[in-house]
N, C-alpha and C positions, 0 to 999 in steps of 0.2 A: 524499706526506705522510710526516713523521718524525713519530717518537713522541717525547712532553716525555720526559725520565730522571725527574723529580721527583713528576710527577702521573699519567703515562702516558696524558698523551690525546692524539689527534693534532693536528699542528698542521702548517703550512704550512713546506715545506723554507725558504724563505726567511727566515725570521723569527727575530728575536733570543730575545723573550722570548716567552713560553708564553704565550698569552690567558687560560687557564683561571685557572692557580696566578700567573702574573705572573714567574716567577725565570728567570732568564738561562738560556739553550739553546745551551751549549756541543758541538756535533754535531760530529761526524769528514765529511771527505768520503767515506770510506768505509760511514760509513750511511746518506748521501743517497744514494750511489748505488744498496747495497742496497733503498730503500724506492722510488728511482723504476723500476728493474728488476722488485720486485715486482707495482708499480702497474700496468707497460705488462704484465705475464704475464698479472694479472687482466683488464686492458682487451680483452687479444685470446682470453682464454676466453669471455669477453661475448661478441665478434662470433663466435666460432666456432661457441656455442652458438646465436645469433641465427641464422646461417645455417644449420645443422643441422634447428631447427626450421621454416623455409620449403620447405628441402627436402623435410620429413618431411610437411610442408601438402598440399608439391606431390605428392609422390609417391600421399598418400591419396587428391588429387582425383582423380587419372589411374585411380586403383584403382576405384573408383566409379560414374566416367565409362564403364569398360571393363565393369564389373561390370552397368551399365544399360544398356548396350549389348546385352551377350549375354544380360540377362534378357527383354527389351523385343526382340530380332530374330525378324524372323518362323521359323516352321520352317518346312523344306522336307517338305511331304508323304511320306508312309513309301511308297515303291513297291513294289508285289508282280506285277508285270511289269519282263521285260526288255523293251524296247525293240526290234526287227528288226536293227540296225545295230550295237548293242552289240556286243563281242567276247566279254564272259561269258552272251553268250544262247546258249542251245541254238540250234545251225543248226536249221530247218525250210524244206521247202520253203513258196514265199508262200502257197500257198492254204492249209496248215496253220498258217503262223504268222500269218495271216490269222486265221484262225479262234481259234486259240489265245488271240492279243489281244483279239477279240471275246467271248471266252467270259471273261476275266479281268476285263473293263471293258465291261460291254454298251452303256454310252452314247457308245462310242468312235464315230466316223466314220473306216474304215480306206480308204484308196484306196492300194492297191501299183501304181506306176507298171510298166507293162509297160518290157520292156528292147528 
């Protein structure tokens, strides 16, 4: 789009006279090309901005999704024993760590396999 010189509205680069006012549109090639250069900068801020926001969609769902994930995941119960086979368990021998277990967890069922 050029601008009329006489009324300043825009009108169509191709065109002689101005629709608006009606008077001849004597243009330069040099400000058609300025107005189609402006036109295609604005065109492709449009699509940049276009994609910036699907991104920004995208990125919020994944936030959310990951967000209700870790709200919504079960927890793993809080342990107050070690384990026998753990490496940060105190060594005991089995009939102490036997016992030990038992006495932390009384509804355990322990069976230490003989060696």
């Amino acid at each position: 789009m050029i601008i009329c010189p006489h009324c300043s509205n825009r009108v169509p680069p191709n065109t002689r006279f101005c629709p608006h006012c009606g008077k001849r549109i004597d243009v330069e090639f040099d400000q058609i090309k300025e107005q189609l250069a402006e036109d295609k900068k604005r065109e492709d801020w449009r699509k940049k901005e276009k994609e910036a926001r699907r991104l920004f969609a995208a990125a919020m769902f994944l936030f959310l999704l990951a967000l209700t994930f870790f709200v919504s995941a079960p927890r793993l119960p809080k342990v107050d024993y070690y384990p026998v086979w753990a490496p940060s368990a105190p060594q005991l021998p089995k009939q102490r760590a036997q016992d030990w277990l038992l006495e932390k967890n009384p509804k355990l069922v322990v069976e230490i396999p003989s060696d």
